[in-house]
C-alpha positions in Angstrom: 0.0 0.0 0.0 1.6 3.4 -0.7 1.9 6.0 1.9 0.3 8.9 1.4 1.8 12.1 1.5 0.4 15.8 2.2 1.1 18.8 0.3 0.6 21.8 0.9 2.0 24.4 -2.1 1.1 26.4 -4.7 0.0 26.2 -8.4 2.9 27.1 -11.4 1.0 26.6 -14.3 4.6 25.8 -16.3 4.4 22.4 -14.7 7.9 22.3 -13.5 8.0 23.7 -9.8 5.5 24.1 -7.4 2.2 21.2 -6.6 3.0 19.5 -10.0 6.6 19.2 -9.1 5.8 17.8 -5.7 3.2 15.5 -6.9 5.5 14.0 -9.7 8.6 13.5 -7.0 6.1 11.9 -4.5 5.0 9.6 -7.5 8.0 8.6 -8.8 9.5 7.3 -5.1 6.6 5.2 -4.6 3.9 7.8 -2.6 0.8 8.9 -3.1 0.3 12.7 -3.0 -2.8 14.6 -1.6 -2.9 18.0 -2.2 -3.7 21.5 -1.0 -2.8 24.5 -3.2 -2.6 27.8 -1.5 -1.9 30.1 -4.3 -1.9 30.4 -8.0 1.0 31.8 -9.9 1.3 33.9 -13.0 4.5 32.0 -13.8 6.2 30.1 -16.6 10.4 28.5 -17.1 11.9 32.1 -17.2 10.0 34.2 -13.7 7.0 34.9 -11.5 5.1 37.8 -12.5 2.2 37.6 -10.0 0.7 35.7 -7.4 -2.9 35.2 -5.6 -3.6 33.3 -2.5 -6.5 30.6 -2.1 -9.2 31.8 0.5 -8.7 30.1 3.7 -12.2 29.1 3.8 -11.8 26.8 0.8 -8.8 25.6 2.8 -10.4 24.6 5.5 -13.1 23.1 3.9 -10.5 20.7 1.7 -8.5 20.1 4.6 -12.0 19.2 6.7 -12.8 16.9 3.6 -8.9 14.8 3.2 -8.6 14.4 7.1 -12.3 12.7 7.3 -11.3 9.8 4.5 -7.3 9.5 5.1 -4.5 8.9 6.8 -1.1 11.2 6.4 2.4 9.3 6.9 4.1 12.6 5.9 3.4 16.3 5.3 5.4 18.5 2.8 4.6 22.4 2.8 6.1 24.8 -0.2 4.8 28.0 -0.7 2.0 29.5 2.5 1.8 32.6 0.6 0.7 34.9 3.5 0.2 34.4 7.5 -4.0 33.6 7.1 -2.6 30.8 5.2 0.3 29.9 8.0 -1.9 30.1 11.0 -4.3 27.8 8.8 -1.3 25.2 8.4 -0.4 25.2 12.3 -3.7 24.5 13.2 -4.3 21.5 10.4 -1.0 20.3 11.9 -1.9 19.9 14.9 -4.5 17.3 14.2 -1.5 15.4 12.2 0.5 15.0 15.2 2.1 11.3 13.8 3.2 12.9 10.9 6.4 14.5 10.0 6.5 17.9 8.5 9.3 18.9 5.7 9.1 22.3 5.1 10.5 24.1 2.3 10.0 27.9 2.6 9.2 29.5 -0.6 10.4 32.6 -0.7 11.0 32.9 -4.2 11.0 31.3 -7.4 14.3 29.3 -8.9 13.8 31.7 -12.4 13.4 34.9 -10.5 10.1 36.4 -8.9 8.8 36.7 -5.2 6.4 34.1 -3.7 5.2 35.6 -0.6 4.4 38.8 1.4 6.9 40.8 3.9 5.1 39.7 7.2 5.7 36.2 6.2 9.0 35.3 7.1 9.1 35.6 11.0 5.5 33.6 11.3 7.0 31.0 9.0 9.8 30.6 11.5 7.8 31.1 15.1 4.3 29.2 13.8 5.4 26.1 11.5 9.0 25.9 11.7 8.9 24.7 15.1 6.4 21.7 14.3 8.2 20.5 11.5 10.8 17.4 11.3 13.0 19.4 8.4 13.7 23.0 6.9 15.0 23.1 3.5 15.9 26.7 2.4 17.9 27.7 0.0 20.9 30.1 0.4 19.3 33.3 -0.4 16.0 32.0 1.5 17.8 30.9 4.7 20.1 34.0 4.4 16.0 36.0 4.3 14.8 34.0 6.9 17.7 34.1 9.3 18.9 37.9 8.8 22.6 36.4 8.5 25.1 36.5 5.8 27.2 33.3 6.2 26.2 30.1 5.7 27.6 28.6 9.2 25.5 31.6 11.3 22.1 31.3 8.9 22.5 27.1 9.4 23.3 27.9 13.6 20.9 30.3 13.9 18.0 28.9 12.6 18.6 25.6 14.3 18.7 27.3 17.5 16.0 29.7 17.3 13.4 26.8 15.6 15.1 23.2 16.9 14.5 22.1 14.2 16.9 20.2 11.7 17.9 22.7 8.6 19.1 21.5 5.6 20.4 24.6 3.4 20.7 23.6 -0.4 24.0 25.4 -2.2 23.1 25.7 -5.6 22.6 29.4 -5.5 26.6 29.7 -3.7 29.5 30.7 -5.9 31.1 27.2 -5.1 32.6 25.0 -7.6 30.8 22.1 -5.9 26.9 22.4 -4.9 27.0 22.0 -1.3 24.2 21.0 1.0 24.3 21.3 4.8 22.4 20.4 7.5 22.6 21.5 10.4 21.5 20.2 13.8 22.0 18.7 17.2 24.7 17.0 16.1 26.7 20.1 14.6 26.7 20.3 11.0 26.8 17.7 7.8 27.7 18.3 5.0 27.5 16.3 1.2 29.3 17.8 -2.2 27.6 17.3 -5.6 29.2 18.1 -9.1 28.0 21.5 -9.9 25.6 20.7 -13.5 26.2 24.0 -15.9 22.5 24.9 -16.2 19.8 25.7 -13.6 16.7 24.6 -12.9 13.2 25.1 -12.5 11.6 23.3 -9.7 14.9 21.7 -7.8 13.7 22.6 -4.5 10.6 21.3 -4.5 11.6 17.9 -5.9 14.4 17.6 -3.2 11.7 18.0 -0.3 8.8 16.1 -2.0 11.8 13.4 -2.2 12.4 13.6 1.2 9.4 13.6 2.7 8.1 10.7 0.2 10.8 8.8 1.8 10.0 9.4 5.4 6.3 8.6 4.7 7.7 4.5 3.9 9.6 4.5 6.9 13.1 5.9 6.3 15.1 7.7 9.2 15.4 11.0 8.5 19.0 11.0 8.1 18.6 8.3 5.6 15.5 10.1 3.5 18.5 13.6 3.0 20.8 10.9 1.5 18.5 9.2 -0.8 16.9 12.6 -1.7 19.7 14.3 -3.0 21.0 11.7 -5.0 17.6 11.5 -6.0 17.7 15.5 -7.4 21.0 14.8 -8.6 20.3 12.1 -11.2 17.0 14.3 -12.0 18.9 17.4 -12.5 21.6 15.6 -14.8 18.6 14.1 -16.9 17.1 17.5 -17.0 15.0 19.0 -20.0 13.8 22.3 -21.4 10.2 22.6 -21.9 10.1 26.5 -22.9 12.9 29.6 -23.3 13.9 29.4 -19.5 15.5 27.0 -17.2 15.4 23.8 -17.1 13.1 21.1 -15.6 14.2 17.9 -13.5 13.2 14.6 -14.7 11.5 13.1 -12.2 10.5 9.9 -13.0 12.7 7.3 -12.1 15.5 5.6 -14.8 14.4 2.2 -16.1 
């Protein structure tokens, strides 16, 4: 029987980040997705133009609806897209209290283009942060969320202020290796991947729809980071363009 999985995200109508993305990752790994969608984008391969947010009320009513016919083994959460939408998540959380959270903080889009408001950033951190297994920011996003410039005091900061395991991805650092850290009770971990010469459209939310499709079978959370990323990896080096802008991971597995 395949787990099923939660997500919680918004719409790119390009198809290559975003619900779509997490839905195809979650598929391809062996779980079954289950989805809310929080915003719809005005978006495509090259940037986010615009964005609009999903009434809470519909929310709540979908949420009201999954939660009365199924059982979550994990929960992934992408874009919130304001604080109604946050303080909606904590409290739909809360009745999911068996099943881990990865949360990847949408900030912005990987071609360019903001994907929430000013406010959201500290209720992100104090409201959801807190309640989840797993933070996967990027660079720029952790750098956003943690009002630091280096990657040791964003990783260090955000640990201690959430206690929550961070996992900061290094594709946006001007490294000659992409590397991703994590960051912990333990101190900090770190793996080293060859750095591909394009970029990508939708790399974040593979790598935590990855994850969290993994810890919904059962994997340790350790484990899940590992067989995510070398998961993304062999996505990202199959990659393929679908319009004029970056590029999009193939998800489904190699045969």
């Amino acid at each position: 029987m395949k787990p099923n999985v939660l997500v919680i995200a918004g719409h790119d109508p390009s198809g290559g980040a975003g619900i779509q993305a997490d839905i195809e990752a979650i598929h391809s790994l062996g779980g079954f997705a289950a989805t809310l969608i929080t915003g719809l984008t005005v978006q495509n391969s090259q940037n986010v133009y615009s964005f609009e947010t999903v009434a809470v009320e519909m929310l709540e009513q979908q949420s009201k609806a999954l939660l009365d016919d199924v059982s979550f083994s994990a929960v992934k959460i992408g874009m919130t897209a304001s604080p109604a939408i946050v303080r909606f998540i904590k409290h739909l959380l809360q009745q999911l209290p068996n099943a881990p959270v990865i949360l990847d903080p949408v900030l912005a889009a990987e071609a360019g283009g903001g994907l929430a408001t000013e406010s959201l950033n500290q209720i992100l951190l104090s409201e959801l942060a807190p309640l989840s297994a797993l933070l996967t920011p990027n660079f720029p996003e952790a750098q956003l969320l943690a009002g630091k410039d280096s990657l040791d005091e964003c990783g260090y900061h955000l640990f201690e202020l959430t206690q929550t395991p961070v996992l900061i991805t290094g594709t946006h650092r001007n490294t000659d290796e992409v590397e991703n850290v994590l960051f912990d009770k333990a101190g900090k971990r770190s793996w080293t991947w060859t750095r591909l010469p394009d970029t990508y459209h939708g790399s974040g939310c593979t790598l935590s729809s990855a994850i969290a499709s993994y810890v919904a079978q059962g994997a340790a959370l350790s484990e899940a980071i590992e067989e995510a990323q070398e998961y993304v990896h062999s996505a990202l080096r199959r990659a393929w363009r679908s319009g004029k802008g970056q590029l999009i991971p193939e998800r489904r597995l190699e045969s």
